[in-house]
C-alpha positions, 0 to 999 in steps of 0.5 A, a space after each residue: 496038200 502039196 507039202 505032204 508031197 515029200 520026195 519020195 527017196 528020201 521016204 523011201 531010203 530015209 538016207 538022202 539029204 535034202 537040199 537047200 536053197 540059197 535062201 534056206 538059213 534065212 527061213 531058219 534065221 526067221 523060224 520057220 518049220 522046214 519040211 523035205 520037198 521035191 528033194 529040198 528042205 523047204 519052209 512050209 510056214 513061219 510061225 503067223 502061220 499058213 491062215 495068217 500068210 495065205 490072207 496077207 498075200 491076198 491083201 498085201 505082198 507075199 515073198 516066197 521062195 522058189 529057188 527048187 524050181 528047175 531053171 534052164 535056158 535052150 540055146 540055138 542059133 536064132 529063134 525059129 531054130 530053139 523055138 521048132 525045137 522046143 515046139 517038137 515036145 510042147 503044144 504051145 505055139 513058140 514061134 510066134 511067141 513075141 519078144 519079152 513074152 512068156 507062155 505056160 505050157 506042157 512037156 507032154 509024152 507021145 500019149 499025149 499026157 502030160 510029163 511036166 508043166 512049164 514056163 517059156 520066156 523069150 528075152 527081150 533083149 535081141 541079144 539073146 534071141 536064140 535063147 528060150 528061158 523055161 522054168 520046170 517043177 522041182 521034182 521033175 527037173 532032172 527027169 524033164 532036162 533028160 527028156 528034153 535033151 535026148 530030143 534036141 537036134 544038135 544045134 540046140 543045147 539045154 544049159 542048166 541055171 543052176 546058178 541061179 536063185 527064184 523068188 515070187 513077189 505076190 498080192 495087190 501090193 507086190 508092184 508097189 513093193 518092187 517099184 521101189 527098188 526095180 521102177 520098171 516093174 511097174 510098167 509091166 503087164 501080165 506074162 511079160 519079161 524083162 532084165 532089170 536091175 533089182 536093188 541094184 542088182 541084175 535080175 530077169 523080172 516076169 509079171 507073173 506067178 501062181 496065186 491068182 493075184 498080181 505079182 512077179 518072179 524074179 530070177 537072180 545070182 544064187 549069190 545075189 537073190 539073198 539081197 534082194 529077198 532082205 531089201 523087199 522084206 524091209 517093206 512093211 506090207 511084205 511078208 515072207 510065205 511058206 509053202 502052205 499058203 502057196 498051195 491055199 493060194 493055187 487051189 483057190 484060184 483053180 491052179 494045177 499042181 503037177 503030180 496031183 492035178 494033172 501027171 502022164 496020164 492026163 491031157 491037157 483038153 482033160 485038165 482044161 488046159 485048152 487056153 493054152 494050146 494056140 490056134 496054129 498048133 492046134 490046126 497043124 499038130 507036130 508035138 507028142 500025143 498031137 493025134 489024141 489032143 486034137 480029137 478031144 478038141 474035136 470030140 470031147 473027152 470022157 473026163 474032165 478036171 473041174 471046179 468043186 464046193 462042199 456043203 458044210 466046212 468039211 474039206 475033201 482031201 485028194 484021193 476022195 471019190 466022187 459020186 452021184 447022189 445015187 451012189 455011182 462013183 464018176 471021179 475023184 479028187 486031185 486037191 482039196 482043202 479048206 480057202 481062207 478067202 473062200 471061208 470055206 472048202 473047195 476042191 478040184 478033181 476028175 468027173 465024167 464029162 456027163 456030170 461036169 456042168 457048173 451047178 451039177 449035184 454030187 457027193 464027195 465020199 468022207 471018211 465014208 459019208 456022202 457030203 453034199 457038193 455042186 461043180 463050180 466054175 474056178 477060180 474060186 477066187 476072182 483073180 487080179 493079174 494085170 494085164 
């Protein structure tokens, strides 16, 4: 499970101090177990408990803090220039990204392989036209700012948000919680962005998240996101959700966690990342590992992430091997566990592609044991965005 992903620093030194979030005495305030994660103190679920908060975000509204995430903006003169720029480390197509649209995509390394898996906004506002907004993983971001500054030309700077604070509204009831207190929300569709006011406070709002269902992030003052986590939590059918059932959530809906799922050594065609990569920049290339992506469009590759069931309610945690039902081991499981929706275990790893066909018998090796599994088309769960 994610969680368990502690960093490794702190592990390894038992000195550094995790850091906080402007949030963190109101998970403490509402008892919840705090663990170290991505270098922060982080709660990992209130005291209903992950099966409890995974299945209220799938019927009602889960609020989770994400203010660990990395948020910066690059700023250039217009938007062609920061969006060539961003372009030059990234498969997505940036350019042709419209006003108030955001995009997933990959800081990939010249491999090809993948460094980091992000968020890029464009703002609505023509004011702000030569600014891309982008959201990293947290224990990537000092890595990734690094990276991407060291690639820029001269007339485009990465600032840092680290003024800001990150929550995610998630479940069939988030547009209905957040209408309330921000109406615009509701007008939104799925991957748009706006700057709205949120309780009565500025906020850059996108449709978007990562559970599979409908719902929002909301980015704010580090000072001011406290405000409006207490005023959405004045709702009844929101619930405030730890990082447990946020792992559940992106494991049923065929989400990948970076560093488990996907790191630098996977391809974006190997993770079956393809959707995210647009036709232009497919045909024309020009981003880090170009050459090697474009084949594997072509071609294929020799492995490929897919979807997997277990028989029986044993999960298959990641690091379990993957074989055929005569015994030759062909991959291995990147995150697995049991789906509280599901009502039972799913999992997701690496095959060769010669064994990666909805349907296909394998076996995942338990504690030693053969258990029966079959790939299975993700998500495991039907999402519900709204498009």
């Amino acid at each position: 499970m994610a969680v368990e992903a502690a960093d490794a620093t702190n592990e390894a030194s038992g000195a550094a101090v995790p850091l906080k979030t402007p949030l963190h005495a109101r998970h403490v305030a509402l008892g919840a177990r705090m663990v170290p994660f991505a270098g922060y103190d982080m709660p990992v679920q209130y005291p209903t408990g992950i099966l409890t908060e995974h299945n209220w975000t799938r019927e009602k509204a889960g609020l989770f803090d994400v203010s660990h995430m990395g948020q910066c903006f690059l700023v250039g003169p217009d938007h062609e220039t920061t969006a060539k720029a961003l372009e030059a480390l990234i498969p997505a197509d940036i350019v042709n990204l419209a006003p108030g649209r955001q995009r997933y995509s990959q800081l990939l390394n010249e491999e090809g392989g993948i460094l980091d898996d992000l968020m890029v906004t464009r703002s609505i506002d023509p004011d702000e036209d030569g600014a891309l907004y982008v959201v990293v993983n947290a224990a990537c971001k000092d890595a990734d700012y690094a990276h991407i500054e060291a690639r820029l030309p001269a007339n485009v700077k990465l600032v840092k948000a680290e003024h800001r604070g990150l929550i995610a509204l998630q479940g069939p009831g988030a547009e209905a919680a957040l209408a309330k207190i921000a109406p615009e929300a509701a007008e939104m569709g799925f991957m748009s962005s706006r700057t709205m006011k949120v309780a009565g406070i500025k906020a850059n709002v996108s449709r978007s998240g990562y559970t599979g269902e409908d719902g929002y992030e909301i980015s704010a003052a580090a000072n001011k996101i406290g405000e409006i986590w207490d005023t959405l939590l004045l709702d009844a059918d929101v619930k405030p959700i730890g990082l447990g059932a946020r792992d559940s959530l992106r494991l049923e809906a065929g989400l990948c966690l970076y560093g488990h799922d996907i790191d630098a050594t996977t391809s974006p065609i190997e993770a079956g990342l393809n959707w995210s990569i647009q036709k232009r920049r497919r045909e024309e290339g020009g981003f880090p590992g170009a050459a090697r992506i474009q084949r594997e469009l072509a071609e294929g590759t020799s492995r490929i992430r897919v979807g997997l069931k277990p028989e029986g309610r044993a999960p298959a945690r990641e690091g379990t091997e993957i074989a055929t039902p005569e015994g030759e081991v062909i991959g291995t499981v990147t995150s697995g566990g049991f789906g509280p929706t599901l009502n039972g275990p799913c999992a997701m790893g690496y095959v060769a592609r010669a064994h990666a066909a909805p349907g296909t018998q394998l076996h995942l090796i338990v504690r030693g044991k053969p258990l029966p599994a079959v790939v299975t088309p993700m998500p495991f769960v039907p999402s519900h965005y709204k498009r």
